[in-house]
N, C-alpha and C positions, 0 to 999 in steps of 0.2 A: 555870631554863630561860628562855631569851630571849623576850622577846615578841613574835610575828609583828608583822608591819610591814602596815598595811591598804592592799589596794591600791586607789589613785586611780580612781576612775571616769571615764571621758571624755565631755565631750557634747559630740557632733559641731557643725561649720555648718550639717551638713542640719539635725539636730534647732534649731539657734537658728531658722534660716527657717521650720520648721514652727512654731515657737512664736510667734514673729511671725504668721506668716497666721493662728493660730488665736486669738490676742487680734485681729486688725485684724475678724476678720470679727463677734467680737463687740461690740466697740468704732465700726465702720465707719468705721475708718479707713484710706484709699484707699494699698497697698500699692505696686502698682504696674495698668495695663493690661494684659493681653493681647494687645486688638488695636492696629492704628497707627490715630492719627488719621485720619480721613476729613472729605472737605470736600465739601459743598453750593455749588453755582454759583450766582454771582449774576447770569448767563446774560449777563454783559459777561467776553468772553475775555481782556481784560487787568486788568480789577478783578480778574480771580479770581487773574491771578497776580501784583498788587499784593499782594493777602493773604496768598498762600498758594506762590509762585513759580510755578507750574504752570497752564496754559491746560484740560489734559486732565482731570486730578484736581483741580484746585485749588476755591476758594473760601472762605467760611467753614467753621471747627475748626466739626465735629460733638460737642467737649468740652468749648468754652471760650464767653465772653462775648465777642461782638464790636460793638463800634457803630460807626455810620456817624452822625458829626454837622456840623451846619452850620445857615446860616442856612435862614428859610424857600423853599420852590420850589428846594431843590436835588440833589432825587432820591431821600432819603432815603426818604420810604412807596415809591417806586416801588422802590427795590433790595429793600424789606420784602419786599414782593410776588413779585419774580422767587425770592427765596429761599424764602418757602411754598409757590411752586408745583413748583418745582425740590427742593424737600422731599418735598412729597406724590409726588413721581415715586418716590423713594427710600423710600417707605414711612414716613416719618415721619407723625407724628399732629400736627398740627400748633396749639397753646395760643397765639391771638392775644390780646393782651392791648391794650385801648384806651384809652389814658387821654387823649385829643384829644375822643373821640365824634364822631369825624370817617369811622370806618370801618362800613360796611354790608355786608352777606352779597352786598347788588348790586355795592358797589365790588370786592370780592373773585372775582366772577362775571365781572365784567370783564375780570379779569387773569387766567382761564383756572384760579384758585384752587377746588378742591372743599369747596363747604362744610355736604356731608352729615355727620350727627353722628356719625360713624363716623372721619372723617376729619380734622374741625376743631373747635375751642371756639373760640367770640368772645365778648368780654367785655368791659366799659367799666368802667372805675374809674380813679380819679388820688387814688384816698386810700392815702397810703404804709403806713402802720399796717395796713389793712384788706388792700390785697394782699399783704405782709408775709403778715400771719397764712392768708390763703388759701394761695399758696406753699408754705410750709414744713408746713402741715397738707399741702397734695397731698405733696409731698416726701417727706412721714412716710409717708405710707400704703404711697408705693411703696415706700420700704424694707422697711418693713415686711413687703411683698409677698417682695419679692427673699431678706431671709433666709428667710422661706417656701421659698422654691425656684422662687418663678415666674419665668419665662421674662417683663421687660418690656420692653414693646414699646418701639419707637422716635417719643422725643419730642421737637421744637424747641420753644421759648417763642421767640416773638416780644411786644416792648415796643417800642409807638410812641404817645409818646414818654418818656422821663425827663424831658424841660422839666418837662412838663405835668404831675409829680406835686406834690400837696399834703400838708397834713399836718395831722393835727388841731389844732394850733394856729391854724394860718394861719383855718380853718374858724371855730374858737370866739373868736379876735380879732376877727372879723368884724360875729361876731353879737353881740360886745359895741359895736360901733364902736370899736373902736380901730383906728388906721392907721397899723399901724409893722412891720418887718420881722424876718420871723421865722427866727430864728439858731438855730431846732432843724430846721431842713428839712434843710438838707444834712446833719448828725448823721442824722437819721432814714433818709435815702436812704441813705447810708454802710456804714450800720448793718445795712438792708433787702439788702444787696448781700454786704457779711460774714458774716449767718446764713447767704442760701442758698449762697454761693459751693462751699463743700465739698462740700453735699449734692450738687449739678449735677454735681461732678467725680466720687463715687461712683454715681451712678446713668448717670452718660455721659449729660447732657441737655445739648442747646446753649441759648443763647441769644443771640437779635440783638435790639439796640435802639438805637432812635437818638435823636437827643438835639440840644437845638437849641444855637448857640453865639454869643454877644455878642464883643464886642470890649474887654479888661480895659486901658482907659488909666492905671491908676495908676502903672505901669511906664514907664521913659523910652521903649519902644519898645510900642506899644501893640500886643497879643497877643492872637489870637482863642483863647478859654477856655468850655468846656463849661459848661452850666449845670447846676445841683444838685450845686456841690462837687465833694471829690476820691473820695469814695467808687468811682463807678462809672470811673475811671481806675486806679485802685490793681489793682479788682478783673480788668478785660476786659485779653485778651491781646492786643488788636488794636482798635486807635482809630484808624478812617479819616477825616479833615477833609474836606468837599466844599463846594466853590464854585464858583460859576456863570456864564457869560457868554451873551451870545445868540447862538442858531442861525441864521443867516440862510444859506437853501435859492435866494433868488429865486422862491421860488412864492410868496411871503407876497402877500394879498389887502388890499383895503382893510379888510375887518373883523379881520386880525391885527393882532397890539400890538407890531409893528416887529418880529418872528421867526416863524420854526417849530416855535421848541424851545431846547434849553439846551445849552451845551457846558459839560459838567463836569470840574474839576479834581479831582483824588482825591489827598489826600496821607497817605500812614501816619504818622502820629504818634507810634505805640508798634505795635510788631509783633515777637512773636516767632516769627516763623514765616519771614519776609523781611525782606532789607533795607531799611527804609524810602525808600523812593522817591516820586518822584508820577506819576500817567497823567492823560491825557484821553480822557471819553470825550461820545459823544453821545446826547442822550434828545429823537429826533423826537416833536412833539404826536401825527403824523397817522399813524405807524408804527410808534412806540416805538424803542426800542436796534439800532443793527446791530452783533452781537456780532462783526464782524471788523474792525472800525475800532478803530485803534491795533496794529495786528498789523505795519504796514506800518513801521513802527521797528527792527523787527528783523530785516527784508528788505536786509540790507543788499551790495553785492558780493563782500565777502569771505566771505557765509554763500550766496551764489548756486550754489554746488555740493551744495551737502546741500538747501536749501531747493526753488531755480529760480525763484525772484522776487527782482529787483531792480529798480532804478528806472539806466536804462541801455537800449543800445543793444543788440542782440545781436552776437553775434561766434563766428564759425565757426573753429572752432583746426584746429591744422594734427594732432592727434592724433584730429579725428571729432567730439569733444565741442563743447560748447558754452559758452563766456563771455562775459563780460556788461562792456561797455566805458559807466563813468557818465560820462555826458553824456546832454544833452535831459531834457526831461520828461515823458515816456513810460514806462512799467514792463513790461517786458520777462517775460511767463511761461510757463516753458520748456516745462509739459505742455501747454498750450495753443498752442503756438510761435506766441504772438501779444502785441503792445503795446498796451498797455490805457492811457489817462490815468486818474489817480489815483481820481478818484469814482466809476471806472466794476469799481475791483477788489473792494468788499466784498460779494464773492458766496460759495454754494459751490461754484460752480464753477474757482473761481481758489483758494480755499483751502479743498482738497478733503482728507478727511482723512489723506491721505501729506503733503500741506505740512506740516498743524497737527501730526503727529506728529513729523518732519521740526523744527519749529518748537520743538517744546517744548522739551528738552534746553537749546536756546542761551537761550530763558527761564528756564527754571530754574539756569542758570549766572550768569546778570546779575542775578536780584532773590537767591542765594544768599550767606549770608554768609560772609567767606572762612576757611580754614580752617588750623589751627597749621601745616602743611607749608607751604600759600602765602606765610604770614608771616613762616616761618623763610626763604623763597626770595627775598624781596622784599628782606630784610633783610641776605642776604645777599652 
C-alpha cells in the first residue's frame, strides 16, 4: 500500500508579523510607531518650518535628537527655553540637563518655564561617563515600566550643552598635571549618544541639545564644525547651524553695546524632515522673538489670492475681486483693506490665523522635498 504523502503545513504573513512583534516586544526592538511624529514649537514660525516644513504643527521631532549649534550669543539656550516651555504646554515633563552651570530655576522662571517638580528636573553635570550611566539607568527603568504595562508619560531631555562635556580622562590628566589633549572625549561622547539613541526611539523621548561650533582650517576652504566629534551628527536627525549679526532698532541708548539684539541666521545642515534651507530670524534683548518675522517671504503676488498680503499696490479688477499690482514699498492687506510698511506687519492682527493657515500649505510645499512624480516630470 502506498504511503500517504504528509500534508505541508502553511504559516501565514500574519503569523510571521505576529512572530516579529512578539520577539521585538521581548527583545525591544522598535518594530514600527503607531502614531506620526509630532513636533514642539520653537515659538519662531519660520524655524519651525526650517525643521519640520510647517508653521502650524511644525517644530522639533517629538522622537529624534535635534541640535541647534553655533558660536557663543547665538540663541542657542534661548531656542532651549521656547521649547521647554512650549513642551510643558504639551504636557511633557520636562529633564533639563546642564552641563555650562549656567542655568538656574530663576533663569527658567524667566522664560515663563514651570519648574515645580512635577513638571521639571534640572541638573548640572558635564561628566560624559556619569550622565552616560544616569541616562541609560533612567531609560532602563522606564522600559522597564512600559513592559509592565504602564502607561509613560511624556518626556523631552534638554542638553545645554555638548561643548561643555568632559570626560574622566580630561579630569584625571589634570590632576596629574599633564597638558595634552584628550583623544578619548569625542569616542566617549559618540559612544554616550549610540547606547541611548535606540532606547529614545523605543520609548518615544525627544531630545534637543546644542552644541557650540569652531571654525575647522585644516581644509582648503575653512568649515564651521561642531565640537565633540561626529558622534552627535551621526546620531541627531536635524542639525541646525546659527550665526549671528546685530540688531539695530534705533532705540539703542548710550549704555547699549551698538544693538538691541541679534539677527540670526539658521541653516539646516542635516534634516530629514525638510529641505535644507537657511531662514532669518530676530531675537530682541527688550522683547524677545516676534514669531511673524520671516513670514513675509512667502507673501508674495502670485500667492496674493489664497493668502491677501503682498508687498504692492492694490488693485480693483473688473470681476469685484481684488489684486495686487508690486510696485512701491507698501504691503498691501486685504482683510484689513489697508497698506502697512513693512515693520509695521508683524502683528496678529495682520497675520491672523486664516492667513497662517492660508500660509502654511505654500510652506510646507517650499521647504518639502520633491517627490518621484516631480522628478519623473522635470525630466521629462
Amino acid at each position: 500500500m502506498a504511503k500517504k504523502k504528509a500534508t505541508k503545513k502553511t504559516f501565514s504573513i500574519t503569523q510571521m508579523s505576529d512572530l516579529i512583534d512578539d520577539i521585538s516586544e521581548k527583545t525591544e526592538i522598535i518594530i514600527e510607531r503607531d502614531e506620526e511624529t509630532e513636533f514642539i514649537s520653537t515659538g519662531v514660525h519660520v524655524l519651525d518650518a526650517l525643521i519640520s516644513k510647517s508653521i502650524l504643527k511644525g517644530g522639533v521631532a517629538d522622537d529624534r535628537l535635534t541640535i541647534f549649534a553655533g558660536e557663543p550669543a547665538t540663541g542657542k539656550s534661548y531656542i532651549m527655553y521656547n521649547v521647554a516651555r512650549n513642551a510643558q504646554k504639551a504636557g511633557y515633563y520636562v529633564f533639563f540637563i546642564d552641563t555650562e552651570h549656567s542655568v538656574t530655576k530663576q533663569t527658567l522662571l524667566d522664560f515663563k518655564i514651570d519648574t515645580s517638580p512635577e513638571k521639571l528636573k534640572l541638573v548640572s553635570s558635564n561628566n560624559i561617563e556619569k550622565l552616560k550611566m544616569t541616562l541609560v539607568q533612567y531609560f532602563d527603568k522606564l522600559k522597564s515600566m512600559k513592559k509592565d504595562g504602564y502607561d509613560i508619560p511624556k518626556v523631552i531631555i534638554l542638553l545645554d550643552s555638548i561643548g561643555q562635556l568632559a570626560s574622566e580622562k580630561e579630569k584625571a590628566d589634570a590632576l596629574e598635571g599633564k597638558n595634552k589633549q584628550d583623544m578619548t572625549r569625542a569616542k566617549s561622547i559618540k559612544q554616550m549618544f549610540r547606547v541611548i539613541n535606540a532606547d529614545m526611539g523605543y520609548l518615544g523621548i525627544p531630545m534637543v541639545a546644542s552644541n557650540h561650533t569652531y571654525m575647522d582650517t585644516t581644509s582648503f576652504f575653512p568649515t564651521q564644525i561642531m565640537a565633540g566629534g561626529k558622534g552627535a551628527e551621526y546620531t541627531a536627525s536635524t542639525i541646525v547651524f546659527l550665526t549671528k549679526a546685530k540688531l539695530k532698532t534705533g532705540n539703542e541708548d548710550e549704555l547699549d553695546l551698538g544693538s538691541s539684539g541679534l539677527i540670526i541666521t539658521a541653516k539646516a545642515n542635516k534634516n530629514r524632515f525638510a529641505r535644507p534651507k537657511k531662514i532669518k530670524f530676530e531675537i530682541n534683548h527688550a522683547y524677545g522673538t516676534n514669531s511673524y518675522k520671516g513670514l513675509e517671504f512667502f507673501c508674495t503676488p502670485e500667492h496674493f489670492e489664497k493668502i491677501g498680503i503682498a508687498k504692492g499696490k492694490k488693485v480693483d479688477k473688473d470681476d469685484g475681486t481684488i489684486g495686487i499690482n508690486p510696485s512701491g514699498t507698501r504691503w498691501y492687506v486685504r482683510h484689513l483693506d489697508k497698506s502697512f510698511y513693512e515693520k509695521q506687519l508683524f502683528n496678529k492682527e495682520v497675520f491672523t490665523k486664516d492667513v497662517l493657515d492660508a500660509l502654511d500649505p505654500i510652506i510646507v510645499k517650499y521647504f518639502s522635498y520633491g517627490s518621484q512624480e516631480e522628478e519623473s516630470a522635470a525630466l521629462s
